[in-house]
Backbone as numpy.savetxt, mean C-alpha at the origin, in Angstrom:
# Nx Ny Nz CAx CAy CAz Cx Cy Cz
-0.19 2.81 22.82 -1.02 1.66 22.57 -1.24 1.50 21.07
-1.06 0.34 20.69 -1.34 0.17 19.44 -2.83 -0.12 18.64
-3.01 0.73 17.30 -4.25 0.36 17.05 -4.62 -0.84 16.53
-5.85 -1.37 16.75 -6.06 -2.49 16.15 -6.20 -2.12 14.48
-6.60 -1.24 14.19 -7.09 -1.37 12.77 -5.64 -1.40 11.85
-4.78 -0.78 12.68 -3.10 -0.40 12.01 -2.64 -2.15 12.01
-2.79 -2.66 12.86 -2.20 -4.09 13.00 -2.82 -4.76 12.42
-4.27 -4.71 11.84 -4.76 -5.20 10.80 -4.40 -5.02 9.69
-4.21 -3.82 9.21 -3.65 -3.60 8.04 -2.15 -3.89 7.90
-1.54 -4.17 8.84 0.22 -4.91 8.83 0.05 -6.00 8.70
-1.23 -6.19 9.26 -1.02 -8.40 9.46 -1.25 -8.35 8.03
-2.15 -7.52 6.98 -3.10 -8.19 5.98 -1.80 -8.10 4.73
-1.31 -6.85 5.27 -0.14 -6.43 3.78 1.02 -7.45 4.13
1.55 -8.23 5.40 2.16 -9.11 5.44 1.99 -10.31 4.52
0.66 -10.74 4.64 0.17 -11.94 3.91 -0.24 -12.32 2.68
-0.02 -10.98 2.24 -0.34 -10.70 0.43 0.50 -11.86 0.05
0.56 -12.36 -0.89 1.32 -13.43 -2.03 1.04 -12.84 -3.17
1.96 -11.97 -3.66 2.17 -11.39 -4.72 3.56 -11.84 -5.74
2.99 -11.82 -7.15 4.28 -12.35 -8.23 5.83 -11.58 -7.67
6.74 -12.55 -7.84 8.24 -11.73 -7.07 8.33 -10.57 -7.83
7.70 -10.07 -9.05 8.17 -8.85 -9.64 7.68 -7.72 -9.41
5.98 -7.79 -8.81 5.61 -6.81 -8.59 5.66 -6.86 -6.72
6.03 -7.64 -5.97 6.90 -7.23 -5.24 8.22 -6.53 -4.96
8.89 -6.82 -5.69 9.80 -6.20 -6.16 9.90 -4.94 -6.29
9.43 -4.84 -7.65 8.85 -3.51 -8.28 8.68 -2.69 -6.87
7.28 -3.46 -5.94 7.02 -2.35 -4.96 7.81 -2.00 -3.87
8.82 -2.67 -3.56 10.13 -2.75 -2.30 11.16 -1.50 -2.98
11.31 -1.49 -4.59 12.19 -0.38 -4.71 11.94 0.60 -5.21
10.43 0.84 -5.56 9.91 1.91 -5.68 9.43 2.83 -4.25
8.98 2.14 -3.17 8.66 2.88 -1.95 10.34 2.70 -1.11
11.40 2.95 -2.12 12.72 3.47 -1.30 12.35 5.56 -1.34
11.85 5.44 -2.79 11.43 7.15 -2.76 9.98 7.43 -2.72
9.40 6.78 -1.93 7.83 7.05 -1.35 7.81 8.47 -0.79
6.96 9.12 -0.92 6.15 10.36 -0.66 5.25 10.78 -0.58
4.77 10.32 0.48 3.24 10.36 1.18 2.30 11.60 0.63
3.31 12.46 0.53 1.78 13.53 0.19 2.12 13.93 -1.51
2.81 13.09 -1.72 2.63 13.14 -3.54 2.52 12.06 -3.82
2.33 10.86 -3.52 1.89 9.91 -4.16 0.41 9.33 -3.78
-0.14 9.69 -2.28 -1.50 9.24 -1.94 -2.54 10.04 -2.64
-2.29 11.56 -2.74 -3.45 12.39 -3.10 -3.49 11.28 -4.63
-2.61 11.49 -5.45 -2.85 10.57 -7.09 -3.28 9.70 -6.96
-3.54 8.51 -5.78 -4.17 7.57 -6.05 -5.45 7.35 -5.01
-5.66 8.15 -4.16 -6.71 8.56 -3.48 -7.78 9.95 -3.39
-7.30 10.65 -4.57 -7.84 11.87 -4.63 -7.04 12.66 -3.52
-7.55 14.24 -4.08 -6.95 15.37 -3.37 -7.36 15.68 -2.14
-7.09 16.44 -1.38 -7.32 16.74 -0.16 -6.80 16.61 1.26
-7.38 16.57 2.05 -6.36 16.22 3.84 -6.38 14.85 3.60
-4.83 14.59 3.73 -4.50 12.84 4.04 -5.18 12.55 5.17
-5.61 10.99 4.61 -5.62 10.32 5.77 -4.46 9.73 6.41
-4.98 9.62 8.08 -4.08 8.88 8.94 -3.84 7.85 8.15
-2.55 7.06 8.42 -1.49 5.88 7.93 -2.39 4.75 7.61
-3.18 4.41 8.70 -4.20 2.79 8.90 -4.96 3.18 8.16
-6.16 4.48 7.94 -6.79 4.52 7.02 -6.47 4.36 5.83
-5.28 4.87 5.70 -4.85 5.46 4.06 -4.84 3.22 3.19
-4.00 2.75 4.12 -3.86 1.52 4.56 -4.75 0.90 3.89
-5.93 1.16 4.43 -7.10 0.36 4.54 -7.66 0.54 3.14
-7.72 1.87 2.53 -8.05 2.02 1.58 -7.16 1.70 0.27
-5.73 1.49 0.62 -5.01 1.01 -0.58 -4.96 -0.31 -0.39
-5.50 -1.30 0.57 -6.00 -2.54 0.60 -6.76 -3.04 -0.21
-7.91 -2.20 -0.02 -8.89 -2.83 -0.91 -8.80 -2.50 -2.24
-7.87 -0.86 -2.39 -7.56 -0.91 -4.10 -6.78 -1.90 -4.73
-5.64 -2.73 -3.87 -5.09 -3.35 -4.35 -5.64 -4.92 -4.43
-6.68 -5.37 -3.50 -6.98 -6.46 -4.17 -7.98 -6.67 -4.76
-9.12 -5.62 -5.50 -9.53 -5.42 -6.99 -8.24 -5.57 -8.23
-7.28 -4.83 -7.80 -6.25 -4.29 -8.87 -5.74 -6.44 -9.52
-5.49 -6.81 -7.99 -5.14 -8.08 -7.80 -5.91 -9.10 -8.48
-7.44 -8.82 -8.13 -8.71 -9.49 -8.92 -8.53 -9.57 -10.39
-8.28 -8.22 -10.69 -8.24 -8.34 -12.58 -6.77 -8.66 -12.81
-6.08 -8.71 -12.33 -4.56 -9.44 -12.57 -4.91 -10.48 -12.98
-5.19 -11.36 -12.15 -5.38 -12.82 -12.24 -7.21 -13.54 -13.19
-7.82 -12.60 -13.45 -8.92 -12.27 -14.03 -8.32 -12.06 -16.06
-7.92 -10.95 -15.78 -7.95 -10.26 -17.16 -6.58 -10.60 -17.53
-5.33 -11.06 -16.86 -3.87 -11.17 -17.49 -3.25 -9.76 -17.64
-3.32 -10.16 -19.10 -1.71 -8.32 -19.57 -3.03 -7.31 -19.54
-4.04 -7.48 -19.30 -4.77 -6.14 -20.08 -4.88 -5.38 -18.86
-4.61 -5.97 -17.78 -5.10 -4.96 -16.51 -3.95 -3.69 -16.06
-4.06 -2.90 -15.54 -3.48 -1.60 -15.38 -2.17 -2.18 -14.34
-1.12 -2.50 -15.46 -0.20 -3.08 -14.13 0.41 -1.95 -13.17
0.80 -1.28 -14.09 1.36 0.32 -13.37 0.66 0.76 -12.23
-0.31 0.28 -12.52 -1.44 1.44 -10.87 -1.52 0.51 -10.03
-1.57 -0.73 -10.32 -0.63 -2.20 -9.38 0.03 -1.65 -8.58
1.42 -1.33 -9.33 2.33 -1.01 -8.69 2.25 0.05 -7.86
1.81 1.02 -8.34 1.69 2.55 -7.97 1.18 1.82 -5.93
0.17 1.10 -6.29 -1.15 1.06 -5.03 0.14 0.32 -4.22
0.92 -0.81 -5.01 2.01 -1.53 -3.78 2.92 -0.58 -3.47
3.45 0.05 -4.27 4.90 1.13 -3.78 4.18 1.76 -2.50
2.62 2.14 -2.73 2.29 3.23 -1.55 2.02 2.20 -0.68
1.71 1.27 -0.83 1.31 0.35 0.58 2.37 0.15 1.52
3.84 -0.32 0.86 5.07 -1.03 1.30 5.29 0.71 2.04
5.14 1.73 1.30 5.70 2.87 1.79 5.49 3.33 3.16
3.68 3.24 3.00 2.12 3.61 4.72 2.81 2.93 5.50
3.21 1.63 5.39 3.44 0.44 6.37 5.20 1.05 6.94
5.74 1.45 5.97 7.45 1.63 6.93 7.48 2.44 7.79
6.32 4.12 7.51 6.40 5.26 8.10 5.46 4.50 9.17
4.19 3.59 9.25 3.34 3.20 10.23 4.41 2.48 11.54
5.59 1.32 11.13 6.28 0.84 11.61 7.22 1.40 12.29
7.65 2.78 11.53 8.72 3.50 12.24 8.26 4.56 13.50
7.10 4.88 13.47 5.88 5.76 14.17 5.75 4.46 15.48
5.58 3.66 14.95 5.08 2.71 16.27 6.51 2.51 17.22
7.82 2.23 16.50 9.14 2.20 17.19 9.19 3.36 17.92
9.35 4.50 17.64 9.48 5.77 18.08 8.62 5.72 19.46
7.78 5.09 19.23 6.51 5.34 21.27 7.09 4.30 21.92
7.79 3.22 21.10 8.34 2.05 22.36 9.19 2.77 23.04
């Protein structure tokens, strides 16, 4: 059975409208995604969270990150932009491939 909160967080990262570059950027950077070296750096150390959580929480980092994009221009931290999309595009393939595997 599928969770609702996981399909929330697929519907929401579906609907992002993000510049083609830092899409981009994040489609070929989460080709070498690594869940337990790239979440602890941008979520702090410790036991990962499950996929939807982790999700949920690089949601909302990314649309602050998104806020001062379009807020502040060049001065905002584009790199950790990216960093938060590479891991999002990444949660979402292993979430997608996890959900195939029970069909």
């Amino acid at each position: 059975m599928k969770d609702p909160a996981m399909l929330d967080c697929l519907t929401r990262l579906d609907s992002l409208k993000r510049p083609r570059l830092l899409s981009r950027a994040a489609r070929m950077g989460a080709r070498d995604y690594r869940r337990n070296v790239h979440l602890p750096r941008l979520l702090g150390y410790g036991p990962l969270p499950r996929h939807g959580e982790a999700m949920m929480r690089l949601l909302e980092m990314e649309d602050e990150l998104n806020t001062r994009r379009t807020e502040e221009g060049t001065t905002y931290p584009m790199l950790r932009h990216i960093d938060v999309l590479i891991a999002l595009v990444g949660e979402a393939r292993i979430l997608r491939a996890s959900q195939a595997e029970l069909r």
